[in-house]
Backbone as JSON Lines, residues from 0, in Angstrom:
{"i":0,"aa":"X","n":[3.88,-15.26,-7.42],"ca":[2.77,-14.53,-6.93],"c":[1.56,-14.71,-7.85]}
{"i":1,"aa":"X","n":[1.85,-14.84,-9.42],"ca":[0.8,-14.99,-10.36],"c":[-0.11,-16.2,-9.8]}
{"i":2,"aa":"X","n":[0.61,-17.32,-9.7],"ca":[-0.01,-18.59,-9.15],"c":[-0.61,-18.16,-8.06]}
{"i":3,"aa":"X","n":[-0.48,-17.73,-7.34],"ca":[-0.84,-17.99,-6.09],"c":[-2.07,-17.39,-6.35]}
{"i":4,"aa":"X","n":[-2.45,-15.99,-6.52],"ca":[-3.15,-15.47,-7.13],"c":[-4.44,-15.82,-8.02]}
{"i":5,"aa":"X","n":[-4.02,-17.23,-8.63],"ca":[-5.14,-17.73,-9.49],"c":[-5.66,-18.74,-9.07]}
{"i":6,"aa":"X","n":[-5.49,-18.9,-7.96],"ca":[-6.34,-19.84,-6.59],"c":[-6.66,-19.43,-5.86]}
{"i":7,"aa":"X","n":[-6.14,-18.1,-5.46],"ca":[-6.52,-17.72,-4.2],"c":[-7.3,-16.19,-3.8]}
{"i":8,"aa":"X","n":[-8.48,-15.94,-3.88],"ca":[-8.96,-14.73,-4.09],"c":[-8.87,-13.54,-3.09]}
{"i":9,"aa":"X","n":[-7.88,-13.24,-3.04],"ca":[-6.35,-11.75,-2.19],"c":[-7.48,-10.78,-2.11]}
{"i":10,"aa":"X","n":[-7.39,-10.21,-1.13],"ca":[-7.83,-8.5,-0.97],"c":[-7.08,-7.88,-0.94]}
{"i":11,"aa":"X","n":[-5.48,-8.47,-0.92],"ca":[-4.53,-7.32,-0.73],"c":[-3.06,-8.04,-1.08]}
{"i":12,"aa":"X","n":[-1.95,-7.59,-1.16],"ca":[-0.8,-8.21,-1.68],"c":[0.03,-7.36,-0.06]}
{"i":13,"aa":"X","n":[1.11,-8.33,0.49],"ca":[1.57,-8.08,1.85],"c":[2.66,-8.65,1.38]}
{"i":14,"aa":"X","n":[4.08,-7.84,0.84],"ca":[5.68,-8.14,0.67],"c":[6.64,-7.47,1.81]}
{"i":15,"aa":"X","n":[7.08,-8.42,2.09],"ca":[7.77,-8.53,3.21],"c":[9.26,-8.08,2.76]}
{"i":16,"aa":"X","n":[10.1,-7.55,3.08],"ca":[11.35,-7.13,2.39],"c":[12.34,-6.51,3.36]}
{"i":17,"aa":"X","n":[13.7,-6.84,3.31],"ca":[14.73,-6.49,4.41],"c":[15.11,-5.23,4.02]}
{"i":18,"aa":"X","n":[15.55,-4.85,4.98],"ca":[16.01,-3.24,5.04],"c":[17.39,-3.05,3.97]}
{"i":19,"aa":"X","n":[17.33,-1.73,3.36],"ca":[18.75,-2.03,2.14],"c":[19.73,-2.33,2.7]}
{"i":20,"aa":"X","n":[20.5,-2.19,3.73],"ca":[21.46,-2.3,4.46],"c":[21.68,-3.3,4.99]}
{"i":21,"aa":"X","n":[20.44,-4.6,4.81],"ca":[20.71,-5.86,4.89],"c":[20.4,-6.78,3.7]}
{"i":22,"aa":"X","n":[20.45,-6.58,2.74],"ca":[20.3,-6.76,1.27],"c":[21.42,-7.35,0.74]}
{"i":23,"aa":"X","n":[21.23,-8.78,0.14],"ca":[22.34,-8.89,-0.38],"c":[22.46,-8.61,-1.9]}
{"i":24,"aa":"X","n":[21.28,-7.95,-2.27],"ca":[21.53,-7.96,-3.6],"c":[20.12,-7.1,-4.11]}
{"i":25,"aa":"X","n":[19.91,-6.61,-5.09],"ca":[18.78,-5.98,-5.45],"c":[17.49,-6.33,-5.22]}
{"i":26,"aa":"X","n":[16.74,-6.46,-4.61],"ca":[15.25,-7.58,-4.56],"c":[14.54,-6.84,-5.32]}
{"i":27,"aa":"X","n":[14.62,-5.28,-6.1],"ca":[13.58,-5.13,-7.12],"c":[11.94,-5.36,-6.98]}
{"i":28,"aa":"X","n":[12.0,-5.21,-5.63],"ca":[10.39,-5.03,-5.78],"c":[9.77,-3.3,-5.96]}
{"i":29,"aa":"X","n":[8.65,-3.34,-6.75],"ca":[7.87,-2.23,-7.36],"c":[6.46,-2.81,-6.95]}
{"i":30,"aa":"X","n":[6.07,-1.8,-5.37],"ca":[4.79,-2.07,-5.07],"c":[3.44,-1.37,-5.96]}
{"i":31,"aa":"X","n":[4.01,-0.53,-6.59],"ca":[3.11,0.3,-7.47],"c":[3.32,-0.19,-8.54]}
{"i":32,"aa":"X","n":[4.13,-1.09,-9.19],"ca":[4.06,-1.73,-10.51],"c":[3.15,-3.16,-10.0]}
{"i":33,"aa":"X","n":[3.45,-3.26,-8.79],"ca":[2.35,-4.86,-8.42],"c":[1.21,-4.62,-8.71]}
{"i":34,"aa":"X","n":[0.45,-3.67,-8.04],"ca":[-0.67,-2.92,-7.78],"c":[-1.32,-2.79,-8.85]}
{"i":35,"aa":"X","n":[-0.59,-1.92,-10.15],"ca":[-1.2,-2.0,-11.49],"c":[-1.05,-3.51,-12.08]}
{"i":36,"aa":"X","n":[-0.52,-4.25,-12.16],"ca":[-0.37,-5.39,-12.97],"c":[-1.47,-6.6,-12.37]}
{"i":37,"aa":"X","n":[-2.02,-6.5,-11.05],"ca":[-3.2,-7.3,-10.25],"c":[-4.02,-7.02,-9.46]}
{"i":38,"aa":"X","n":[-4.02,-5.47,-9.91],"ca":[-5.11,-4.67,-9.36],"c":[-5.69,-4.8,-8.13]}
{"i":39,"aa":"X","n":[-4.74,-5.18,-7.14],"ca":[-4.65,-5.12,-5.67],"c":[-4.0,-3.95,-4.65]}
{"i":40,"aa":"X","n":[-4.38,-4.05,-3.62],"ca":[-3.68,-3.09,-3.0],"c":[-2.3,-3.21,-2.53]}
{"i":41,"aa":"X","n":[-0.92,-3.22,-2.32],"ca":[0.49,-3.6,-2.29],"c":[0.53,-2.94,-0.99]}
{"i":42,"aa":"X","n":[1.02,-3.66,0.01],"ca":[1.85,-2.95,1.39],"c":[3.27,-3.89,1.24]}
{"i":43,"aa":"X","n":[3.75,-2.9,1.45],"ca":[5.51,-3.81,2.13],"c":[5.72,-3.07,3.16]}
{"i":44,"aa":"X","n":[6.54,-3.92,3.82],"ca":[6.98,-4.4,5.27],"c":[8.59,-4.31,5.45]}
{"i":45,"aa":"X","n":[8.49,-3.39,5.48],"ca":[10.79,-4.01,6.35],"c":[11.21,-4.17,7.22]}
């Protein structure tokens, strides 16, 4: 996401993510740790 980021000038960060119950494993996303770390706005999606 860093990369992408340093080419590409985002108004917003859009993570897409499966429901826990179809998870095979932790995906660890923190939309409020995104948010502070690239000072964008974070939506996720399940």
């Amino acid at each position: 996401m860093e990369d992408a980021l340093a080419t590409f000038p985002a108004e917003r960060i859009l993570i897409f993510t499966r429901p826990s119950s179809e998870q095979r494993y932790d995906e660890g996303i923190d939309a409020e740790a995104l948010e502070q770390r690239f000072g964008l706005p974070v939506e996720q999606a399940k």
